[in-house]
ChimeraX commands (.cxc) that place a marker at each C-alpha (Angstrom):
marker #1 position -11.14,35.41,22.45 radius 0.5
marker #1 position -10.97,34.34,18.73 radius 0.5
marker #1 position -10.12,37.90,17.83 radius 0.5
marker #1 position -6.58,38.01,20.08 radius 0.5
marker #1 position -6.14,34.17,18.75 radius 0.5
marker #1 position -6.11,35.61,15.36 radius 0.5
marker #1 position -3.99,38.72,16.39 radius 0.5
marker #1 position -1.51,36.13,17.89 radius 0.5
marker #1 position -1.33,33.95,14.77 radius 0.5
marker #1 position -0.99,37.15,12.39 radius 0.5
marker #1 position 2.06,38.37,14.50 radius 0.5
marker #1 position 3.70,34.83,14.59 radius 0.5
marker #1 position 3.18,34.04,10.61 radius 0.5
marker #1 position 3.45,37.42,9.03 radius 0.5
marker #1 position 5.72,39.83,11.35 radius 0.5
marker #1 position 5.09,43.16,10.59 radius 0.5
marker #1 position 4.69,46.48,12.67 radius 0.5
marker #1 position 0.38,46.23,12.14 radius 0.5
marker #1 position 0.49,42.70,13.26 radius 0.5
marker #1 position 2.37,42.83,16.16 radius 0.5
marker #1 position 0.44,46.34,17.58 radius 0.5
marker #1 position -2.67,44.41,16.95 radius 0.5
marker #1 position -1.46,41.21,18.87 radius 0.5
marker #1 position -0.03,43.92,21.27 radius 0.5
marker #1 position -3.59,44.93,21.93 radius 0.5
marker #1 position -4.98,42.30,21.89 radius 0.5
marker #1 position -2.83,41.07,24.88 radius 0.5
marker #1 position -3.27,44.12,26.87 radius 0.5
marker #1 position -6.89,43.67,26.38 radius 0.5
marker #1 position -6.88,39.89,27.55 radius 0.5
marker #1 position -4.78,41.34,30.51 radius 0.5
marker #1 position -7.20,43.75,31.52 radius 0.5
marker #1 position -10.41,41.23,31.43 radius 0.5
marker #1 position -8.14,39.12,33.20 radius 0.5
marker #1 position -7.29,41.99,35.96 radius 0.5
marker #1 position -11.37,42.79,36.21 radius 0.5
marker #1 position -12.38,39.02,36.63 radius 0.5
marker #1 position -9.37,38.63,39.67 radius 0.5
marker #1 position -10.65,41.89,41.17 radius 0.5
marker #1 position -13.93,41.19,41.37 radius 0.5
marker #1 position -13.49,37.88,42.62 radius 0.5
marker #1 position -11.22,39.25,45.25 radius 0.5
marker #1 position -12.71,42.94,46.49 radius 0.5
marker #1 position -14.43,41.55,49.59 radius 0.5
marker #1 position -10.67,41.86,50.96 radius 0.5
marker #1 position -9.82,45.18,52.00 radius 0.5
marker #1 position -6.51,43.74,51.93 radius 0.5
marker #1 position -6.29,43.03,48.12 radius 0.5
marker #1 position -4.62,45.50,46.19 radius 0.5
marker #1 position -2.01,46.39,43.79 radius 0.5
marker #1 position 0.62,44.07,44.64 radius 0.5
marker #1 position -1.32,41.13,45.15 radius 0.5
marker #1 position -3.39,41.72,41.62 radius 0.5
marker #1 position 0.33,41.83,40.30 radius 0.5
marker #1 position 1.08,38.78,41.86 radius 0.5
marker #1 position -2.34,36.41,40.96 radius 0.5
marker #1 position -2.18,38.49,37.63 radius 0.5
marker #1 position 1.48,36.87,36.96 radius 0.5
marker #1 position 3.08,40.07,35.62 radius 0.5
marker #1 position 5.67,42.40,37.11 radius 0.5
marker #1 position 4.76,45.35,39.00 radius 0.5
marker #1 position 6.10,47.83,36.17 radius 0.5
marker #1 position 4.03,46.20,33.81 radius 0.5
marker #1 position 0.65,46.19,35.95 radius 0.5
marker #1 position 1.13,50.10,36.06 radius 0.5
marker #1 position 1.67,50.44,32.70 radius 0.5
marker #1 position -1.38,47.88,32.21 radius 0.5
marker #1 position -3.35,50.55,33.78 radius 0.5
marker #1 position -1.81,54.01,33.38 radius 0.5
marker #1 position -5.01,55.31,31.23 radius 0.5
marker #1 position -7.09,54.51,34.17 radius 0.5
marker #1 position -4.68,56.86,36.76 radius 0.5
marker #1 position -3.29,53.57,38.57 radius 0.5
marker #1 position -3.83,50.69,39.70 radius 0.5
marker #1 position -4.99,51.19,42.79 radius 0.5
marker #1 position -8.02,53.72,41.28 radius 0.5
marker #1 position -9.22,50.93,38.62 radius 0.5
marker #1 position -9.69,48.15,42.12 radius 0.5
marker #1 position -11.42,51.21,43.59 radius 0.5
marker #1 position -13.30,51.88,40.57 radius 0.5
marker #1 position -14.37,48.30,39.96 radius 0.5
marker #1 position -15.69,48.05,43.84 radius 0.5
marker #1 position -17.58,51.33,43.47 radius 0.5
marker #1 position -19.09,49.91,40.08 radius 0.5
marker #1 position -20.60,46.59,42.11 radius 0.5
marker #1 position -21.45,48.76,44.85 radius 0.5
marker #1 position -23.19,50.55,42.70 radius 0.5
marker #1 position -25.12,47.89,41.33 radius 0.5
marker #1 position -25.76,46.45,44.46 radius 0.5
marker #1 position -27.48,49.31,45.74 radius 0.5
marker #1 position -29.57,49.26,42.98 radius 0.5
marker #1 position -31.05,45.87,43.12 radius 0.5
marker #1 position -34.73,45.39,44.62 radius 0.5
marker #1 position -33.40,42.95,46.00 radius 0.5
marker #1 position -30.29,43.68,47.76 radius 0.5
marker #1 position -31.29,45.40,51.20 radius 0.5
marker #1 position -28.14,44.84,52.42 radius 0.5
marker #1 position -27.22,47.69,55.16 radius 0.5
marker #1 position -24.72,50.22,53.33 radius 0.5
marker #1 position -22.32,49.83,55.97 radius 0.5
marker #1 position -22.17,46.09,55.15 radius 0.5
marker #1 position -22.51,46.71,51.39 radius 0.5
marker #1 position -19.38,48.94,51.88 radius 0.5
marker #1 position -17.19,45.93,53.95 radius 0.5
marker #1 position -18.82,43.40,50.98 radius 0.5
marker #1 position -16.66,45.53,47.86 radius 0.5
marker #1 position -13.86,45.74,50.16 radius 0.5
marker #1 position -14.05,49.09,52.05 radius 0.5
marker #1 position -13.44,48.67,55.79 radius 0.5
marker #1 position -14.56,52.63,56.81 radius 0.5
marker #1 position -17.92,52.88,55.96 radius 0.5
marker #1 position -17.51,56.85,55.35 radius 0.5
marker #1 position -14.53,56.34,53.49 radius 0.5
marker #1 position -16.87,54.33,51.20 radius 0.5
marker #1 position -19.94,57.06,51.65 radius 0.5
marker #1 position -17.06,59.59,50.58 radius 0.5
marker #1 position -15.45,58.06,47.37 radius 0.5
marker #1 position -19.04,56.71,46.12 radius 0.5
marker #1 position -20.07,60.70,46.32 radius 0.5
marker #1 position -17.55,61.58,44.77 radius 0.5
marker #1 position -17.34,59.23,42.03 radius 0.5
marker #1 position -21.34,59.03,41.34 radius 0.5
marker #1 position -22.38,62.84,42.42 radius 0.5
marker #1 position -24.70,61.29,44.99 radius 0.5
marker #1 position -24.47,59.17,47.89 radius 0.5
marker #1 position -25.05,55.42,48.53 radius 0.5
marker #1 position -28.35,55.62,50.27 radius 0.5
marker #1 position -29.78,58.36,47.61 radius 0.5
marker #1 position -28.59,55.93,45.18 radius 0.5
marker #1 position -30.63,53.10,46.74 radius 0.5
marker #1 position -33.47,55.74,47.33 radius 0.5
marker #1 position -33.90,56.77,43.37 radius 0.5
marker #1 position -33.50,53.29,42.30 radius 0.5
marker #1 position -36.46,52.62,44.62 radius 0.5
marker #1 position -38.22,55.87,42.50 radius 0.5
marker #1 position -37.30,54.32,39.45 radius 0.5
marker #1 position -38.98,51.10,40.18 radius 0.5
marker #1 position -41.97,52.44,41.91 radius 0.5
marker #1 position -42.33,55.04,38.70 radius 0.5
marker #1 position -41.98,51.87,35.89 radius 0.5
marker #1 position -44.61,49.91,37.76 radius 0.5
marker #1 position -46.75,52.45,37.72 radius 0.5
marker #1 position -46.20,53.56,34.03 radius 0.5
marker #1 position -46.43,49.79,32.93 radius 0.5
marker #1 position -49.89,49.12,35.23 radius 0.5
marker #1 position -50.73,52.62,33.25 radius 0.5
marker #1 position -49.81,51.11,30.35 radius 0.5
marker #1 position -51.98,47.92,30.29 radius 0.5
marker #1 position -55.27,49.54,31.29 radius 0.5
marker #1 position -57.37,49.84,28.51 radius 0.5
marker #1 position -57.53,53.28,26.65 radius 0.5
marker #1 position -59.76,55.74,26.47 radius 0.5
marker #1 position -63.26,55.36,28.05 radius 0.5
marker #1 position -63.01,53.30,31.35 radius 0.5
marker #1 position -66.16,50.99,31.96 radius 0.5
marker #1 position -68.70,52.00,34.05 radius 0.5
marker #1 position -68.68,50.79,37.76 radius 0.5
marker #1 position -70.05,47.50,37.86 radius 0.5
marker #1 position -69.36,46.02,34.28 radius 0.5
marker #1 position -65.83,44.59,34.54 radius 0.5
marker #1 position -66.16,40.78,34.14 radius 0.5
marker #1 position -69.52,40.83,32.78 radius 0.5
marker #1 position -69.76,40.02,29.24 radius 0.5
marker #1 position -71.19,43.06,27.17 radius 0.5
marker #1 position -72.78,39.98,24.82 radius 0.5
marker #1 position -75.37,39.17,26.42 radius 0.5
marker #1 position -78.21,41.19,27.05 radius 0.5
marker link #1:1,2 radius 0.2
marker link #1:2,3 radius 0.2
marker link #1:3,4 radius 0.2
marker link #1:4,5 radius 0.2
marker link #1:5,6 radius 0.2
marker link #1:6,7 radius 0.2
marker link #1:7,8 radius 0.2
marker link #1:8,9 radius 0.2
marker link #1:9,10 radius 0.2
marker link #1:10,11 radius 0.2
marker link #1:11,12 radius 0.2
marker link #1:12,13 radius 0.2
marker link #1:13,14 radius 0.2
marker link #1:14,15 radius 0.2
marker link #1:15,16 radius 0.2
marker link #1:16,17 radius 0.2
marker link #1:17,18 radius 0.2
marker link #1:18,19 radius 0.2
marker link #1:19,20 radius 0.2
marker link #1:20,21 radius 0.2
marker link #1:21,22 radius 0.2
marker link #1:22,23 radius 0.2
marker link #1:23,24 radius 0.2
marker link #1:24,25 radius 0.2
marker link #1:25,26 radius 0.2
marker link #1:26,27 radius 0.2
marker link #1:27,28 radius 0.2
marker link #1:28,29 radius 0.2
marker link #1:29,30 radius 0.2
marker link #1:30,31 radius 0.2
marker link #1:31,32 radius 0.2
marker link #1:32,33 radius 0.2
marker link #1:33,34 radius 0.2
marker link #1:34,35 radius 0.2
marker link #1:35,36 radius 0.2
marker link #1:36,37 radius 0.2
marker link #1:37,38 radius 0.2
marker link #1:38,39 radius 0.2
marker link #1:39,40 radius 0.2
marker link #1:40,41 radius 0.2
marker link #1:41,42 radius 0.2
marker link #1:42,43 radius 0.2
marker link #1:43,44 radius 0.2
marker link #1:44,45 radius 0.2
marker link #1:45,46 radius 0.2
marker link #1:46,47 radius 0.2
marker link #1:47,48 radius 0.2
marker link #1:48,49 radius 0.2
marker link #1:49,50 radius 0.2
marker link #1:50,51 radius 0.2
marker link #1:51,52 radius 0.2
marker link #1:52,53 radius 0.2
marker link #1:53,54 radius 0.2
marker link #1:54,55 radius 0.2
marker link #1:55,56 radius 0.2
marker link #1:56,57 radius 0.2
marker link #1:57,58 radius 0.2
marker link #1:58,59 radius 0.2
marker link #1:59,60 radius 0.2
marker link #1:60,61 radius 0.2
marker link #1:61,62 radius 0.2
marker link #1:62,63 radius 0.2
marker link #1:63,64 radius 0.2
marker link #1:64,65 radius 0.2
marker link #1:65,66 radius 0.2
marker link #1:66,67 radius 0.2
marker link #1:67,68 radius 0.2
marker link #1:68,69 radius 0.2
marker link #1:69,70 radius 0.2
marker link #1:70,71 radius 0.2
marker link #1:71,72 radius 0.2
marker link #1:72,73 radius 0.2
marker link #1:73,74 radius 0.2
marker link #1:74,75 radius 0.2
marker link #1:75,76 radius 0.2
marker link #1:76,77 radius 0.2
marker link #1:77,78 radius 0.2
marker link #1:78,79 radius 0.2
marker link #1:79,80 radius 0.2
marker link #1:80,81 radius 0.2
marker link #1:81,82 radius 0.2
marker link #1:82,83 radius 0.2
marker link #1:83,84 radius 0.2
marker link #1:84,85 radius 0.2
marker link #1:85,86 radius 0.2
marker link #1:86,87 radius 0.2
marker link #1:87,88 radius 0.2
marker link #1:88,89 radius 0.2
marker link #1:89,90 radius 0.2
marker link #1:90,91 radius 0.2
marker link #1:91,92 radius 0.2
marker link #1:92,93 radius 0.2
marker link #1:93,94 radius 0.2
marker link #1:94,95 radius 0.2
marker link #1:95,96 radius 0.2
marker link #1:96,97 radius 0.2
marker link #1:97,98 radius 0.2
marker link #1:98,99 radius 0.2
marker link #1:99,100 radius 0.2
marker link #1:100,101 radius 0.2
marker link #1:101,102 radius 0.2
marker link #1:102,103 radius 0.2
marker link #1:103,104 radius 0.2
marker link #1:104,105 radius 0.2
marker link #1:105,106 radius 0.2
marker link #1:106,107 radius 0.2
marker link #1:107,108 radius 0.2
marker link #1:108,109 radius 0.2
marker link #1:109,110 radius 0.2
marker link #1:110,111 radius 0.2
marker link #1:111,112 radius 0.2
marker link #1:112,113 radius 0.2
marker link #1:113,114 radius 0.2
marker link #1:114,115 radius 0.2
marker link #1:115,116 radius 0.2
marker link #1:116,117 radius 0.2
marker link #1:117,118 radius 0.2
marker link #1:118,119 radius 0.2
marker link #1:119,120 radius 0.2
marker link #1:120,121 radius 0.2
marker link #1:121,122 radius 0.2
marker link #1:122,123 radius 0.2
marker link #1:123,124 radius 0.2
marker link #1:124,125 radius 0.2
marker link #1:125,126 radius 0.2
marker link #1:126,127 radius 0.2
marker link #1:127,128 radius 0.2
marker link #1:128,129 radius 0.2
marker link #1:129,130 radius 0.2
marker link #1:130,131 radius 0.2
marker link #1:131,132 radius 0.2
marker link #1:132,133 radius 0.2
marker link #1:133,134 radius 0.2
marker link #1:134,135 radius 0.2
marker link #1:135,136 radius 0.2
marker link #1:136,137 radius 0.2
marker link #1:137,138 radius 0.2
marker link #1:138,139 radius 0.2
marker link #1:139,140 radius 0.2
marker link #1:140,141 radius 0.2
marker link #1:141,142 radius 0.2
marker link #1:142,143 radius 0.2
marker link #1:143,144 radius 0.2
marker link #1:144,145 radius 0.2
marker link #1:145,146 radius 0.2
marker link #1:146,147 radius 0.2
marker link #1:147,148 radius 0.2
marker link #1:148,149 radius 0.2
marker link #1:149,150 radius 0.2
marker link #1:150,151 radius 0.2
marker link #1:151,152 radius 0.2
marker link #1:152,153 radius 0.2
marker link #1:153,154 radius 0.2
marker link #1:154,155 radius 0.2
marker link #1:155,156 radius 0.2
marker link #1:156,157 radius 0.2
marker link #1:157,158 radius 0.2
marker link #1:158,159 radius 0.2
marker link #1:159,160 radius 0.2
marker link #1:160,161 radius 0.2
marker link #1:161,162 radius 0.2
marker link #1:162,163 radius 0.2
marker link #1:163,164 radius 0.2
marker link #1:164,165 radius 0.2
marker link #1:165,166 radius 0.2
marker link #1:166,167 radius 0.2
view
């Protein structure tokens, strides 16, 4: 935030063609952060989309397109951004949400449409996604309780809690 304040204030004081590209970006990137917070806030509706991003994003259409060219569209970076949560939905121990109610949560209202694009954007589908995170957390728990037993030489069956002191 104090970096595009800055930007802004070097454009207005000292014009110049490095001051106003920097202010430039600086906007664009406010725009975007913007355009991220009102999606995510939003992607429950399968009805949100382009236009209405444009509209609670206060720009005109042209410019949301342009605001998003690099990512192929406007319509790809909502669809991105719902995969993304998806995503780390599915991931969560704690989030055992049904996929087919994950998918209408981020917005999708097919369920295989959603199975289809998360392939397709991920390599693997939403319940192997859930499934490996599972792995993951099963395999760290086990490497961690591995990692706290004591090394070398376990004690003999018998001895643990007993205090080798006495005699």
């Amino acid at each position: 935030m104090r970096a595009t304040i800055c930007a802004l204030a070097k454009a207005c004081l000292a014009p110049g063609s490095e001051h106003m590209e920097g202010a430039s970006n600086a906007i664009v990137a406010g725009l975007r952060e913007r355009a991220r917070r009102i999606v995510r806030q939003h992607m429950a509706s399968p009805d949100f989309g382009p236009e209405t991003l444009g509209r609670l994003l206060a720009v005109s259409r042209s410019k949301l397109y342009r605001l998003f060219e690099r990512d192929g569209g406007v319509a790809r970076f909502i669809r991105r951004e719902r995969l993304g949560e998806a995503n780390r939905l599915l991931t969560q121990a704690k989030h055992k949400t049904p996929i087919c109610a994950l998918a209408t949560e981020v917005g999708f209202s097919d369920h295989s449409a959603f199975s289809r694009a998360f392939k397709l954007t991920y390599g693997y589908s939403p319940s192997e996604a859930r499934e490996m995170a599972e792995a993951n957390r099963i395999f760290e728990t086990q490497v961690s309780t591995e990692a706290g037993a004591p090394q070398g030489r376990s004690l003999p069956r018998g001895a643990r809690g007993s205090n080798p002191r006495k005699g």
